[in-house]
N, C-alpha and C positions, 0 to 999 in steps of 0.2 A: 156105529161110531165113526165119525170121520177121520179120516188118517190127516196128518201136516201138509201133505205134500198133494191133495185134492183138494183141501183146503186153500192151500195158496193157489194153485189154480182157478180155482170157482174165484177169489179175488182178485185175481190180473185177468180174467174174464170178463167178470160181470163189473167191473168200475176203468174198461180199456176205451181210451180216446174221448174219457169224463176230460172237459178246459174248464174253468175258474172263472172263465169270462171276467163279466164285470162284479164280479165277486170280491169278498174281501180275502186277503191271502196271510200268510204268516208273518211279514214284518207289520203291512201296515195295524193290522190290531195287536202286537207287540204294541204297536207307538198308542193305539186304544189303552190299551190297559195300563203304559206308564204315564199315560193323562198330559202328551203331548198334545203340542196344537194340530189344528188341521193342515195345515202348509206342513209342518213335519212328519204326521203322518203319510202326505203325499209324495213325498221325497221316499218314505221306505216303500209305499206303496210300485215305485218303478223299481226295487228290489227284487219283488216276489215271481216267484215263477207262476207262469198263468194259463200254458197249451198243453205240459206233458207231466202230468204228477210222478212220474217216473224219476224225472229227473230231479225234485224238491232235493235238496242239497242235506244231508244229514247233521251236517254245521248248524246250518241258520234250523232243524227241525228242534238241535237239542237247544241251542241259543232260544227260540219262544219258544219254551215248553208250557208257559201257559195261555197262549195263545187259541190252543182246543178248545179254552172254556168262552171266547168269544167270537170267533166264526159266523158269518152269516148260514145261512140255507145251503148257496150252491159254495162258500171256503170248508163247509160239514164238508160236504160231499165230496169235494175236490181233492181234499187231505185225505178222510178218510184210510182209503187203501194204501198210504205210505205209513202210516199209523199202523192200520194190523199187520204188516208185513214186518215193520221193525219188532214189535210185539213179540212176531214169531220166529226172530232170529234170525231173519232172512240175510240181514244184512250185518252179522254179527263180525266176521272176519272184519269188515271195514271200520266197524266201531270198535273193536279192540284194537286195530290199528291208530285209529283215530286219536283213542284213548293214549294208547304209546306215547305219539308225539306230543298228546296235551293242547289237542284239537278241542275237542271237548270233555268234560268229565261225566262220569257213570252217574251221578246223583241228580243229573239233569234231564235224566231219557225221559221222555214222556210219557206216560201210563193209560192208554187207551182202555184200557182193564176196567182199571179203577173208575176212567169219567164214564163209562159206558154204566157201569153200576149207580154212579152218582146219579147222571141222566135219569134212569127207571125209579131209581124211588123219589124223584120229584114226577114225574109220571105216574105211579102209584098213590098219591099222596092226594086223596081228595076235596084238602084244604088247603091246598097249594095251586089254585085255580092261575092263577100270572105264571108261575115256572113251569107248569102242565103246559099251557098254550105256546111258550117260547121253545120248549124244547121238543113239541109236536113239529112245529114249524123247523125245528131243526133238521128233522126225517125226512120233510116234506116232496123233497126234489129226489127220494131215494125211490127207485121201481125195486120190484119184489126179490129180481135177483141179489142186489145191493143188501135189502134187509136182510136176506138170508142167510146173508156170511156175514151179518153183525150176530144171529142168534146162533150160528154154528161157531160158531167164533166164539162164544160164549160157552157153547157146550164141548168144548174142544176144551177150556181153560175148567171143566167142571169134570172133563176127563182126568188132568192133569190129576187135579187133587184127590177123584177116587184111586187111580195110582198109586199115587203115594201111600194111600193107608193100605194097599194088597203088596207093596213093601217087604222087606226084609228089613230097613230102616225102621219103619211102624210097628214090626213086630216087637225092635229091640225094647221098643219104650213099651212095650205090650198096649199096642193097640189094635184092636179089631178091624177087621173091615168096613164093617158096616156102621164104625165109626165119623164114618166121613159123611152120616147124615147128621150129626152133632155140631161140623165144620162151620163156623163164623163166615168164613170167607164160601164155601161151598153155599152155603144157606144162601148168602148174598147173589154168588151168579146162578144159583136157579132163581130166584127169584124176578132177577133180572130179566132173565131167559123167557121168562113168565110174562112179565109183563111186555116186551118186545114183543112179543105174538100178540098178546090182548089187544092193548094201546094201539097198537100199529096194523090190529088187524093181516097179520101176519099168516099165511097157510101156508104148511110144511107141502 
């Protein structure tokens, strides 16, 4: 089982000195998705940060929060690691500061979790041959070490939930341990987990 703290490592590793190049970035397909013109897409497009994903500002991450779901190849890639890093509370202090001043609100963080789940079962799906091929293409600029802390990453969030049910919490509801093979949401990230390795041709 991977601890948090190898985990974020393996992540500021394996996606260190990823640029965005001529990629597409966080506001301009913001301006995508609110079905602005092209001249106004190009105007956010000098917005976006595009040499150190380090720096992606945690404003403009929660402001497009649905910007993940249109990303070229190398904007996957480029975000990514700011993505599971917020994920894993890395930058919690600042967001609840954030929060404070009403910078931005908590109902807007982005859920890397969730689209990484979404991702795989359009990848599992083998009547879903167009959203297969787009979000293969998604991976596609990803080397193995990158995959690899998407599927630990995954199994890290599959940790959480067997936790829970070994609990003092889970017992109160009397629930079992090995209840957490019944879990909705656990079912969902192994599955995920599954097919990241498959699809993607993944070795641990």
């Amino acid at each position: 089982m991977i601890k948090k703290e190898e985990l974020i490592r393996n992540i500021n590793e394996a996606f260190k000195n990823i640029k965005l190049e001529e990629g597409i970035g966080l506001w301009e397909v913001q301006g995508f998705d609110d079905r602005l013109t092209a001249k106004e897409c190009k105007k956010l497009r000098a917005k976006d940060e595009r040499n150190d994903w380090t720096k992606i500002s945690l404003i403009d991450l929660y402001a497009c929060n649905s910007s993940i779901t249109f990303f070229d190849a190398k904007g996957m890639l480029f975000h990514m690691p700011k993505y599971l890093l917020v994920s894993l509370d890395v930058y919690k202090e600042e967001e609840k500061k954030l929060i404070k001043e009403g910078m931005i609100e908590e109902f807007y963080k982005p859920d890397i979790t969730d689209h990484l789940i979404a991702i795989t079962k359009h990848l599992s799906d083998e009547n879903d041959n167009q959203n297969k091929k787009f979000y293969e293409e998604y991976f596609s600029l990803f080397n193995h070490k990158q995959l690899m802390c998407l599927v630990k990453f995954i199994e890290y969030r599959m940790n959480e939930v067997r936790d829970y049910y070994k609990s003092d919490k889970a017992k109160k509801f009397g629930l079992l341990s090995n209840a957490v093979l019944y879990d909705k949401y656990f079912i969902q990230l192994y599955e995920a987990s599954i097919c990241l390795k498959q699809k993607l041709k993944i070795n641990n």
